[in-house]
Backbone as a chain_set.jsonl record, in Angstrom:
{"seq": "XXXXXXXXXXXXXXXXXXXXXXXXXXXXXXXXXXXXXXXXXXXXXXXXXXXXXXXXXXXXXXXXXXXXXXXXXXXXXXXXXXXXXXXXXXXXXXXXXXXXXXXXXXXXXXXXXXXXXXXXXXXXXXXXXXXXXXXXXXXXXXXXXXXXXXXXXXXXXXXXXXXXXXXXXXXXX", "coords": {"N": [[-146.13, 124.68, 3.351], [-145.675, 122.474, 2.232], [-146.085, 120.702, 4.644], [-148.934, 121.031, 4.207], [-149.24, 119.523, 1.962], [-148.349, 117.084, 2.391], [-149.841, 115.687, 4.796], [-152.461, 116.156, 3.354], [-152.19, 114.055, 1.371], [-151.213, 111.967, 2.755], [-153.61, 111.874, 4.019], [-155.634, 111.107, 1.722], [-154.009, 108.48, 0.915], [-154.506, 107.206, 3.646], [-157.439, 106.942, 3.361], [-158.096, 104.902, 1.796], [-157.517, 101.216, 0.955], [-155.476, 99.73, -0.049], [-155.24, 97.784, -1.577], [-157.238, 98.675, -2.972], [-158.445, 100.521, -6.334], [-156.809, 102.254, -8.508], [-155.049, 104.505, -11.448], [-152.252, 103.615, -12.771], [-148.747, 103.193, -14.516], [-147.968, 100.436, -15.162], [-149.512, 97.958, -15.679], [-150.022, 95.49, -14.358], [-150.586, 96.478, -12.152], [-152.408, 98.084, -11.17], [-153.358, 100.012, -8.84], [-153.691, 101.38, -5.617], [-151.802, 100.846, -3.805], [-149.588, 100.732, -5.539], [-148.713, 103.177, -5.777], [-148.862, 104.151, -3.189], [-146.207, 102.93, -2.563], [-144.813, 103.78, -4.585], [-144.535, 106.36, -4.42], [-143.258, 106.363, -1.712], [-140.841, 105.733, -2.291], [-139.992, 107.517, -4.0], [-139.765, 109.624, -2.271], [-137.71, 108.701, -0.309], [-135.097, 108.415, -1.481], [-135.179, 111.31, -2.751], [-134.647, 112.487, -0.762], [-132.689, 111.44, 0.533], [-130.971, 113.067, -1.685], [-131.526, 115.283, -0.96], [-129.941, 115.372, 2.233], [-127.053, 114.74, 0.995], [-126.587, 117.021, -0.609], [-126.478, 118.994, 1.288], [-124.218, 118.084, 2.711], [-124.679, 115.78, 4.869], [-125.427, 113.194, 4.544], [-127.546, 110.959, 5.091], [-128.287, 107.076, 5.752], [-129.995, 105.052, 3.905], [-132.869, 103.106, 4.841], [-132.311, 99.725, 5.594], [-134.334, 97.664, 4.844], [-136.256, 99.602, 3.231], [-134.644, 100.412, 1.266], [-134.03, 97.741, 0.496], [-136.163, 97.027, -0.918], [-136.623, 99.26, -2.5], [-134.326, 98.565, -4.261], [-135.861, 96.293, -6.034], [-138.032, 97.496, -6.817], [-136.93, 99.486, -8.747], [-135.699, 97.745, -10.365], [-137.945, 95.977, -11.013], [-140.164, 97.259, -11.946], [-139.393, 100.515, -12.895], [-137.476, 100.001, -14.184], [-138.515, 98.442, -16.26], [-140.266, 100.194, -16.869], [-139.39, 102.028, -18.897], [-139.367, 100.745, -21.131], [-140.739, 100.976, -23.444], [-139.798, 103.165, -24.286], [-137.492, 102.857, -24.98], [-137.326, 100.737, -27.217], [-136.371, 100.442, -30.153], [-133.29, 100.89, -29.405], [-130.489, 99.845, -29.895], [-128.461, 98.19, -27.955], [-124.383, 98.808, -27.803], [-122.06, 96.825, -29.251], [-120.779, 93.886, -27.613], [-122.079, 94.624, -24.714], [-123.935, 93.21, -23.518], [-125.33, 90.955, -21.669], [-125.116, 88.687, -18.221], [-126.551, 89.22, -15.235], [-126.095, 89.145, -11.762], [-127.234, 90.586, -8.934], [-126.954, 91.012, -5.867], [-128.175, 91.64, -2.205], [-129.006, 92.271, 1.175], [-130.192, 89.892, 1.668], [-131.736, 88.921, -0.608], [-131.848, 88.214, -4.002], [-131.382, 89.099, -7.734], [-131.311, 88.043, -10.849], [-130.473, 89.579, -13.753], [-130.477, 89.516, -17.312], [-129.034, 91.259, -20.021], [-129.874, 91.902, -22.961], [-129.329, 92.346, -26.701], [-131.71, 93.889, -27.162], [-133.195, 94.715, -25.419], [-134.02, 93.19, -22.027], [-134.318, 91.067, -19.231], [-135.656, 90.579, -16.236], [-135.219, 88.953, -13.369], [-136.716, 87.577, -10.147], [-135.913, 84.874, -9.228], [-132.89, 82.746, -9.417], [-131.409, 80.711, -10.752], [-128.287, 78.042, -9.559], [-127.19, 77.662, -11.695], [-127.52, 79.982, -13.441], [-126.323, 81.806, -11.715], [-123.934, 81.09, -11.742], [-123.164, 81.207, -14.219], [-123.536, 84.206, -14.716], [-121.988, 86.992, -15.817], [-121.31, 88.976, -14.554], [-121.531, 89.858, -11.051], [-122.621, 91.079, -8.178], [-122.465, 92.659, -4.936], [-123.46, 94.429, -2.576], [-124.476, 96.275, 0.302], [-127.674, 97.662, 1.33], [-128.857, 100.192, 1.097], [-126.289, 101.237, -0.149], [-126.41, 100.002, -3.322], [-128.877, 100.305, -3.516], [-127.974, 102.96, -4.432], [-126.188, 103.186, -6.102], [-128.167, 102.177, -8.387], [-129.873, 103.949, -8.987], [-127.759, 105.608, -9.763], [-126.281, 107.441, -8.538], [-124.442, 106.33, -6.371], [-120.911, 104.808, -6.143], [-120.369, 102.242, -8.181], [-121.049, 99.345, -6.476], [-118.681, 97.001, -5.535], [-118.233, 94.526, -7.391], [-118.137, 91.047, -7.321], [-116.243, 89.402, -9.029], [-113.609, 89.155, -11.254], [-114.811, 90.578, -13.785], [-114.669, 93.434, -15.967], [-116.509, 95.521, -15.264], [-117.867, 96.151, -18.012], [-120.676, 94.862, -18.452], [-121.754, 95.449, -16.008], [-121.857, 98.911, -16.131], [-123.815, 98.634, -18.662], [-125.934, 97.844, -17.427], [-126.193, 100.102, -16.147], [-126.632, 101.965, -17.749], [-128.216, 101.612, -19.352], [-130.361, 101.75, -17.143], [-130.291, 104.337, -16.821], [-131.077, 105.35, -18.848], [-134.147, 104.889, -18.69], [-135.169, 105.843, -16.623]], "CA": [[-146.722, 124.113, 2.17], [-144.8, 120.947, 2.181], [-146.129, 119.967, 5.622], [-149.947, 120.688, 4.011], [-149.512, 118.676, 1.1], [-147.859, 115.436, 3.116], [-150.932, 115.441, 5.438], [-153.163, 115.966, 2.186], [-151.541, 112.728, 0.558], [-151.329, 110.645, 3.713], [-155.184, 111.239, 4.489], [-155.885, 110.091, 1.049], [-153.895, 107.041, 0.788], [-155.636, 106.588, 4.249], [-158.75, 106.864, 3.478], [-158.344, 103.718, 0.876], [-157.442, 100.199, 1.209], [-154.003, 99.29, -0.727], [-155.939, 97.064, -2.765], [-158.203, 99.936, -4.047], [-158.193, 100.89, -8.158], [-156.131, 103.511, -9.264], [-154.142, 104.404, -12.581], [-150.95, 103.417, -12.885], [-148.344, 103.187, -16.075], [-147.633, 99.347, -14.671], [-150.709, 97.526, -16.205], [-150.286, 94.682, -13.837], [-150.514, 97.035, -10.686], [-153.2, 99.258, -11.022], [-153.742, 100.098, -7.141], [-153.417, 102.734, -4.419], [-150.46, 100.264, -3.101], [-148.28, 101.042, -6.103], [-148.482, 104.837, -5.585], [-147.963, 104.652, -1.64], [-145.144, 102.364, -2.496], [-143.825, 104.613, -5.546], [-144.012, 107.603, -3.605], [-142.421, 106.356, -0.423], [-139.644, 105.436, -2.323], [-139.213, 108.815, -4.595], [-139.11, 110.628, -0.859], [-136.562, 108.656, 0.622], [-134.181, 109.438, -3.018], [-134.741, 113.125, -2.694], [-134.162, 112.858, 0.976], [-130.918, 111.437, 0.344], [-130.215, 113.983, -2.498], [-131.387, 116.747, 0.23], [-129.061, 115.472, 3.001], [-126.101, 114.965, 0.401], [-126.217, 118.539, -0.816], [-126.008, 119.562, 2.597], [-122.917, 117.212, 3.295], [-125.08, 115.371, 5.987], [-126.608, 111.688, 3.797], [-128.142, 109.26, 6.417], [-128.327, 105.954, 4.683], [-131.844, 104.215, 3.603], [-133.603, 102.108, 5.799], [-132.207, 98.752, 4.546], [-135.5, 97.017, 4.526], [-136.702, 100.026, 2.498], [-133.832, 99.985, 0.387], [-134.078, 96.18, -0.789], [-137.356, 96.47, -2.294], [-136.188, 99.974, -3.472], [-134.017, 97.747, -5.639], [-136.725, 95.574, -6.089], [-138.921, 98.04, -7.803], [-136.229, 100.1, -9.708], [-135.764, 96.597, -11.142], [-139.218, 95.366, -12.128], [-140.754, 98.739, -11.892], [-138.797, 101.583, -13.479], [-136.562, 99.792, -16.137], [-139.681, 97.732, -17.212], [-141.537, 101.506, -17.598], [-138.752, 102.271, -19.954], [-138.902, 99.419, -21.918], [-141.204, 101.049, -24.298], [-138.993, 104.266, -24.63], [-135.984, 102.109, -25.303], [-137.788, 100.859, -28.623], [-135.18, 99.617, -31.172], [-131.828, 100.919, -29.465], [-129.523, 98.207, -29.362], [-126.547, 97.804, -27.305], [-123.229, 98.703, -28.291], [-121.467, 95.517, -29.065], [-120.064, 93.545, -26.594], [-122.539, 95.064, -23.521], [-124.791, 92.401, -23.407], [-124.462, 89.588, -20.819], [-126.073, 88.392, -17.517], [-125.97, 89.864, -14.025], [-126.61, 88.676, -10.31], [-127.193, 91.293, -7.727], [-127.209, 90.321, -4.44], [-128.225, 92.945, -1.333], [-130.229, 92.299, 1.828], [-130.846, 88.834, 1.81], [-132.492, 89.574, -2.131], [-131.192, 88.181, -5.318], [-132.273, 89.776, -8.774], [-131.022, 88.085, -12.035], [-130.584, 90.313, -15.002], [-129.879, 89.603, -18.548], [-129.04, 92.358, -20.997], [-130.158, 91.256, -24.214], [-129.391, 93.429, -27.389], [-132.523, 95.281, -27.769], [-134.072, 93.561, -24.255], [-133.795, 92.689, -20.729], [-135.012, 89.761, -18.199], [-134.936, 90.545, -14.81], [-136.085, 87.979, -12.435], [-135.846, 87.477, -8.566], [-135.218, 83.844, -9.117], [-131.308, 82.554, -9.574], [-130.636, 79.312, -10.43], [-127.192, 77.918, -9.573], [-126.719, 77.87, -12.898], [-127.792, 81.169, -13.508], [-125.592, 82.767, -11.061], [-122.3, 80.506, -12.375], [-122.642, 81.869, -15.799], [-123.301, 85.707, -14.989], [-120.436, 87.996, -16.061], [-121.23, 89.835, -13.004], [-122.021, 89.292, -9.495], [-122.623, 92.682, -7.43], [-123.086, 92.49, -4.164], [-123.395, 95.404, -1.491], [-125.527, 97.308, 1.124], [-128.953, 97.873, 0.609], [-128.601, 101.299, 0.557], [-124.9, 101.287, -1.58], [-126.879, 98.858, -4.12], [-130.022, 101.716, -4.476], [-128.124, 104.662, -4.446], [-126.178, 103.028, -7.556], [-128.709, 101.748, -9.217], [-130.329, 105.211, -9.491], [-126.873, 106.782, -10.434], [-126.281, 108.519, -6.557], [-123.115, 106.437, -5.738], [-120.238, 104.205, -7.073], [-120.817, 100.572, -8.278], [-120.424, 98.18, -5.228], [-117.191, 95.945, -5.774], [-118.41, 93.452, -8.135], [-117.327, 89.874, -6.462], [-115.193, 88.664, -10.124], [-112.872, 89.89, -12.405], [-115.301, 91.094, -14.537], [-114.452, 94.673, -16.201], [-117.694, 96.666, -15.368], [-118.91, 96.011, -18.863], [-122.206, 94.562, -17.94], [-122.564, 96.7, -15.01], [-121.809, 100.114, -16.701], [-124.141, 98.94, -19.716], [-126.967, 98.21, -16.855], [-126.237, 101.975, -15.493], [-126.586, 103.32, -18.858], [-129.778, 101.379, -19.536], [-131.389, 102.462, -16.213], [-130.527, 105.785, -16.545], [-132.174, 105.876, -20.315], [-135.54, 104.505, -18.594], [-135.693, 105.916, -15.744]], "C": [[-146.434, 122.605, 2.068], [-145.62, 120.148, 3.489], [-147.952, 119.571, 4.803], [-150.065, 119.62, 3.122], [-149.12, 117.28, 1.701], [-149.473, 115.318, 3.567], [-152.124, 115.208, 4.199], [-153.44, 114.361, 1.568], [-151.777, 111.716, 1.588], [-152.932, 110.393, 4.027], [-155.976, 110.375, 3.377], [-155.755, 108.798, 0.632], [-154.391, 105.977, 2.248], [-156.779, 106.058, 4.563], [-159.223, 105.242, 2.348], [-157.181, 102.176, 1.01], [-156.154, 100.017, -0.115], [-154.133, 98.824, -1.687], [-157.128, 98.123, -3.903], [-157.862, 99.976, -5.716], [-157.446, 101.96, -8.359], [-154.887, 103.621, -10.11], [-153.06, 104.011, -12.182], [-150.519, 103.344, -14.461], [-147.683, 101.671, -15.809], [-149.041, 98.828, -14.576], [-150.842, 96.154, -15.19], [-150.342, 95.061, -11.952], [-151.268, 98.469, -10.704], [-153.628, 99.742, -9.506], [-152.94, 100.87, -6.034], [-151.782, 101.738, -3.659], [-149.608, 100.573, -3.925], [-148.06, 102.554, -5.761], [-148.157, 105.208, -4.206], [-146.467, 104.004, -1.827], [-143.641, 103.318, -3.906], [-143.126, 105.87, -4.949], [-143.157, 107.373, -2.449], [-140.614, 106.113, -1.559], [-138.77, 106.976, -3.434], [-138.577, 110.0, -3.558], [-137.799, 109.798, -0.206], [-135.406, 108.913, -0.647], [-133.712, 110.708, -3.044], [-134.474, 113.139, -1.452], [-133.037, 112.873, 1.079], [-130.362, 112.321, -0.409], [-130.341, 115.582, -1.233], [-130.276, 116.744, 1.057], [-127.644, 115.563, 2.089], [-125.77, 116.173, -0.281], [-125.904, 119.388, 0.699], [-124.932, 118.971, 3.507], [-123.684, 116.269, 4.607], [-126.072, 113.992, 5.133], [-126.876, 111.383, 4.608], [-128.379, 108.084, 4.948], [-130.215, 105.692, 4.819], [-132.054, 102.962, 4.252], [-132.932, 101.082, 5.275], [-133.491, 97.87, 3.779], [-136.018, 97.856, 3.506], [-135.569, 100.082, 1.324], [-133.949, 98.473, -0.601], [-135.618, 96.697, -1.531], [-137.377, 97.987, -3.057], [-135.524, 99.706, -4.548], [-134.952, 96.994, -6.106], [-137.206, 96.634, -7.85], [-138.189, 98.87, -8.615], [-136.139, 99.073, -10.971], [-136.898, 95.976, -11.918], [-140.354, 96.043, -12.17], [-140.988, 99.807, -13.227], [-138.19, 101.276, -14.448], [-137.703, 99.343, -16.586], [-140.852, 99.145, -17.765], [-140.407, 102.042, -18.871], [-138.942, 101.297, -21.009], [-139.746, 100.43, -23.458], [-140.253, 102.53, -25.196], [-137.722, 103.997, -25.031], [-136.41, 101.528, -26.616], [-137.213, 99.428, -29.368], [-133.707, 99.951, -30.936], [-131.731, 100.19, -29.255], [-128.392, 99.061, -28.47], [-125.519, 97.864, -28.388], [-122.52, 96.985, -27.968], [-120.209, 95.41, -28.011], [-121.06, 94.027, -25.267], [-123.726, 93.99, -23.16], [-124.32, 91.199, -22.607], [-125.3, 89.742, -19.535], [-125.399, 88.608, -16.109], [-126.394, 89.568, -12.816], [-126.492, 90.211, -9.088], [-127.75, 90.975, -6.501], [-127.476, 91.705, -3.203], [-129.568, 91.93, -0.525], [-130.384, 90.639, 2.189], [-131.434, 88.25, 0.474], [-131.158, 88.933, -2.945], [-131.856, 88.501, -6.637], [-130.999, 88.891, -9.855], [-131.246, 88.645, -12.864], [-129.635, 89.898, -16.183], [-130.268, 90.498, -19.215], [-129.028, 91.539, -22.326], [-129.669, 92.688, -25.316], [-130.205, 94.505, -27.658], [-133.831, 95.008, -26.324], [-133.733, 93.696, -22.941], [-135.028, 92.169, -19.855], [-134.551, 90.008, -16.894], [-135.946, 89.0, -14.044], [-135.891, 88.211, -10.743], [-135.512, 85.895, -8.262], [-133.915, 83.595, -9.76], [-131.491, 81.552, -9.146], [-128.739, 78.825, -10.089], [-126.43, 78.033, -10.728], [-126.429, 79.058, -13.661], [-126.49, 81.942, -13.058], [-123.897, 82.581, -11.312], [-121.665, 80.974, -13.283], [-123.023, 83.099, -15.852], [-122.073, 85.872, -15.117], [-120.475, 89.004, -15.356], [-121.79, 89.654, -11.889], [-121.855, 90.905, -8.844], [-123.136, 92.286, -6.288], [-122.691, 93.802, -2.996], [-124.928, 95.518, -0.434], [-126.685, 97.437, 0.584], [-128.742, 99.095, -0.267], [-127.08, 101.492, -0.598], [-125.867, 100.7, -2.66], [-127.847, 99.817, -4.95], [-129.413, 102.848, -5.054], [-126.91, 103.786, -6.157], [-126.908, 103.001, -8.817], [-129.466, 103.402, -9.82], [-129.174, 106.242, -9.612], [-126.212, 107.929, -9.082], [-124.743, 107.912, -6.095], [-122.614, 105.181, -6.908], [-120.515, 102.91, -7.29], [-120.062, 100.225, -7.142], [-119.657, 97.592, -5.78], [-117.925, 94.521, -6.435], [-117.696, 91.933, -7.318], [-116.59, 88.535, -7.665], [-114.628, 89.779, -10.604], [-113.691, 90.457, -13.338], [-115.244, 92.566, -14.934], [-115.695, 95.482, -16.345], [-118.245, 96.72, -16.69], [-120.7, 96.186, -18.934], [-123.146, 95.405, -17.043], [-122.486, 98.066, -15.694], [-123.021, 99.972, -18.625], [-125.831, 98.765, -19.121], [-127.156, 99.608, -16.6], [-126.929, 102.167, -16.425], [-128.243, 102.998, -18.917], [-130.668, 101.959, -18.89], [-131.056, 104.242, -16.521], [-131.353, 106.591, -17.941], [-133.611, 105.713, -20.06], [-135.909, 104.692, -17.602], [-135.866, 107.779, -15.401]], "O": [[-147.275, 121.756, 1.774], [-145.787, 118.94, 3.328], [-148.36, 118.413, 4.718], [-150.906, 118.754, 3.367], [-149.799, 116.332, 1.307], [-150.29, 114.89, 2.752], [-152.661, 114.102, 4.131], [-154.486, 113.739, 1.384], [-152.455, 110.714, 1.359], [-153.476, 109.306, 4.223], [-156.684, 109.397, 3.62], [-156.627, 108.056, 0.18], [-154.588, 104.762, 2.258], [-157.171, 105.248, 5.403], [-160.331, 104.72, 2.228], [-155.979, 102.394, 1.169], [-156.494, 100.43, -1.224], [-153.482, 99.103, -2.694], [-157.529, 98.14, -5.066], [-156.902, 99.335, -6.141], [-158.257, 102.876, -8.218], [-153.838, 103.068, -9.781], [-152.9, 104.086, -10.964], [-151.296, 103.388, -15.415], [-146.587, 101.644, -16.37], [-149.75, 99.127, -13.616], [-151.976, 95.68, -15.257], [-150.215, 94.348, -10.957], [-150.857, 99.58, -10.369], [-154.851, 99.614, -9.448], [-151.737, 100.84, -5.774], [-150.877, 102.324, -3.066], [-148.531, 100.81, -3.377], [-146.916, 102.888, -5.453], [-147.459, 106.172, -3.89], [-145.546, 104.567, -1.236], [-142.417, 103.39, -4.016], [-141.969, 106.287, -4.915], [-142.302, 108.225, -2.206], [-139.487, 106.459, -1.205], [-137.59, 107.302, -3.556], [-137.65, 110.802, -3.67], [-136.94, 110.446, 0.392], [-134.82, 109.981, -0.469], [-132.595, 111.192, -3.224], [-133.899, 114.167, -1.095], [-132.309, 113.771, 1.503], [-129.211, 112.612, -0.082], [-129.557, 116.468, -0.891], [-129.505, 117.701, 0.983], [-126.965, 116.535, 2.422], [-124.58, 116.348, -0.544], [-125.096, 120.296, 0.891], [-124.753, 119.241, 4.695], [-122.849, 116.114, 5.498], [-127.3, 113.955, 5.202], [-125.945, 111.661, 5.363], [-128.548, 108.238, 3.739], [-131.158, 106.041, 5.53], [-131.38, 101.941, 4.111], [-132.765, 101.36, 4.087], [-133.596, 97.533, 2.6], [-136.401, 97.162, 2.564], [-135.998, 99.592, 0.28], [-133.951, 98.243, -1.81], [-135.863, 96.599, -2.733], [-138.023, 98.074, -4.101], [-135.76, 100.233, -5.635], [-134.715, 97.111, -7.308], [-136.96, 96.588, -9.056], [-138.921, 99.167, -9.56], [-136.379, 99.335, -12.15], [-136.875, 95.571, -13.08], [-141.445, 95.521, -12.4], [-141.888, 99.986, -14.048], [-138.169, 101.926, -15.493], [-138.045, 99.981, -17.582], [-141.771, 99.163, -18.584], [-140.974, 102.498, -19.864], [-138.141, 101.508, -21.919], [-139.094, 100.438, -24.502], [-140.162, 102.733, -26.407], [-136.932, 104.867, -25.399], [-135.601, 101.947, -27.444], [-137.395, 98.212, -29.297], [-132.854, 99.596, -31.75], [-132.467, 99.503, -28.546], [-127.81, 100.145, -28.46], [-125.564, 97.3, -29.481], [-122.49, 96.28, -26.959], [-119.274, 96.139, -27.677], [-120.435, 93.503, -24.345], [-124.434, 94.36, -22.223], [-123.266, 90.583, -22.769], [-126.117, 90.661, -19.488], [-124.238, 88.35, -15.792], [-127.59, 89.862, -12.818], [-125.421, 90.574, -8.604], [-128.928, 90.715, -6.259], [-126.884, 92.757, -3.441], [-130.495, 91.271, -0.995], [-130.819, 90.423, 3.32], [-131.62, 87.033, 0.472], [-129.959, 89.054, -2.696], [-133.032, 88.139, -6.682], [-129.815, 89.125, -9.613], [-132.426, 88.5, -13.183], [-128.405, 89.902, -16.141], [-131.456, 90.811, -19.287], [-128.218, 90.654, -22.604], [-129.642, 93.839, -24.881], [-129.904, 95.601, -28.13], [-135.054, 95.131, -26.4], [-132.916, 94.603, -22.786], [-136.184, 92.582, -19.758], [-133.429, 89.768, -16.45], [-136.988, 88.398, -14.305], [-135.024, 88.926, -10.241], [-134.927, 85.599, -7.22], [-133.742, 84.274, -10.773], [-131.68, 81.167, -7.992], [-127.959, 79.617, -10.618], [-125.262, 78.417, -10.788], [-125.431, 79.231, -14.362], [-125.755, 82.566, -13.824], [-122.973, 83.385, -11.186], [-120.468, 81.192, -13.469], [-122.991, 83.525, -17.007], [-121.172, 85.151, -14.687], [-119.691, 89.94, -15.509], [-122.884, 89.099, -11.993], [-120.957, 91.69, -9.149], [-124.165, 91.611, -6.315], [-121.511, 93.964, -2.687], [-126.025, 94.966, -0.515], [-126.799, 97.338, -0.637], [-128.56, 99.239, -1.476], [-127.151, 101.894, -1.76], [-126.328, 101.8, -2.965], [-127.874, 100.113, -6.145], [-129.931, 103.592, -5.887], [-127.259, 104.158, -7.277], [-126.601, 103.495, -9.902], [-129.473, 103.766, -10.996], [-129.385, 107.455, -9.587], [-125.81, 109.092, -9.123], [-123.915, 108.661, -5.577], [-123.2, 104.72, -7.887], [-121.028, 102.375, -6.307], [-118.924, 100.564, -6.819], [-119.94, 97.579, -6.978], [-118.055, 93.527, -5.72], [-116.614, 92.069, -6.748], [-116.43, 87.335, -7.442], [-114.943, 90.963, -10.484], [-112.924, 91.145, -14.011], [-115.895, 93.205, -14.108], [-115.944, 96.072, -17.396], [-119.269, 97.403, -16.708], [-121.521, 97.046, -19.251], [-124.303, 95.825, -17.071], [-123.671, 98.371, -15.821], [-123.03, 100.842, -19.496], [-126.8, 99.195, -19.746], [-128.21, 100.197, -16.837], [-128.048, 102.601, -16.152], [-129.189, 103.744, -18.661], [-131.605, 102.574, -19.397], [-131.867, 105.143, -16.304], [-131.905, 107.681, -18.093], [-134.409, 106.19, -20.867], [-136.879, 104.047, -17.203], [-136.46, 108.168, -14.395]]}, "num_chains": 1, "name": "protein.A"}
C-alpha cells in the first residue's frame, strides 16, 4: 500500500512543473513546489521517528536538514501564528535568538504576543541575541521539532529564550 501510494504521489508531482498552482495554507506559496518540498520533509521526520523506535536513527541529509530548519522557521511557526492569537509569553521569555547550522543563519525575535524570524543577521543583531545556537544540521532539526536535546548554546545564556522558542514551536506546529 505504501509503495502504491509513493508512486501515486511522485507521478503527480511529476506530471507538473514546481511552479504550477496549487492550495496551500502559506498565501505567499501557493505551488506544487511547496507540497513536494513539505512532504519531502514530513518523510524524512517520520523516517527518523521510524528508525529511532527501532533503535537504528540515520541522521538527515544535511543539505536537507538546513532548509528543514529553514522551513520549520518561516513555514510552520508562521502557520501557527494565527492559532497563537493573543497568548502572551510568560514574563521574562521574550528576547532574540541566532541559530546558526550548515553554513545558514536564522535570526529570531520572540516578541510578547509575536515573532520575527529572518535569514538576515546583522552584526549587530547577532551581538545583542541572548542566544546563539549553533549545531548539526540534523541536531538543529531534530530539536527544533522536539526529537532531540537543544544543541549547546555558544553563551551563558540559561535556555530561557531557547526553551520559550521550543514551547512556541511546539504550540504551532
Amino acid at each position: 500500500m505504501l509503495e502504491t501510494c509513493y508512486r501515486r504521489l511522485t507521478s503527480e508531482f511529476n506530471s507538473h512543473e514546481s511552479s504550477d498552482p496549487a492550495e496551500s495554507w502559506v498565501a505567499e506559496d501557493q505551488t506544487v513546489g511547496f507540497w513536494i518540498r513539505r512532504l519531502t520533509h514530513e518523510t524524512a521526520i517520520h523516517r527518523y521517528d521510524i528508525e529511532a523506535a527501532l533503535a537504528d536513527p540515520q541522521p538527515i541529509d544535511p543539505e536537507l536538514a538546513v532548509d528543514g530548519i529553514d522551513e520549520i522557521l518561516t513555514v510552520m511557526f508562521e502557520r501557527g501564528r494565527a492559532a497563537r492569537g493573543t497568548d502572551t509569553a510568560p514574563e521574562g521569555t521574550t528576547g532574540d535568538l541566532v541559530l546558526e547550522s550548515g553554513g545558514h543563519t536564522w535570526f529570531v525575535r520572540l516578541l510578547p504576543t509575536d515573532v520575527e524570524i529572518s535569514r538576515e543577521v546583522s552584526r549587530e543583531a547577532r551581538s545583542a541575541a541572548s542566544t546563539i545556537i549553533s549545531g548539526e544540521p540534523h541536531d538543529l532539526l531534530l530539536w527544533l521539532w522536539g526529537r532531540g536535546p537543544l544543541p549547546a548554546p555558544n553563551n551563558d545564556d540559561d535556555g530561557g529564550a531557547a526553551a520559550e522558542l521550543r514551547r512556541r514551536l511546539a504550540a504551532s506546529t
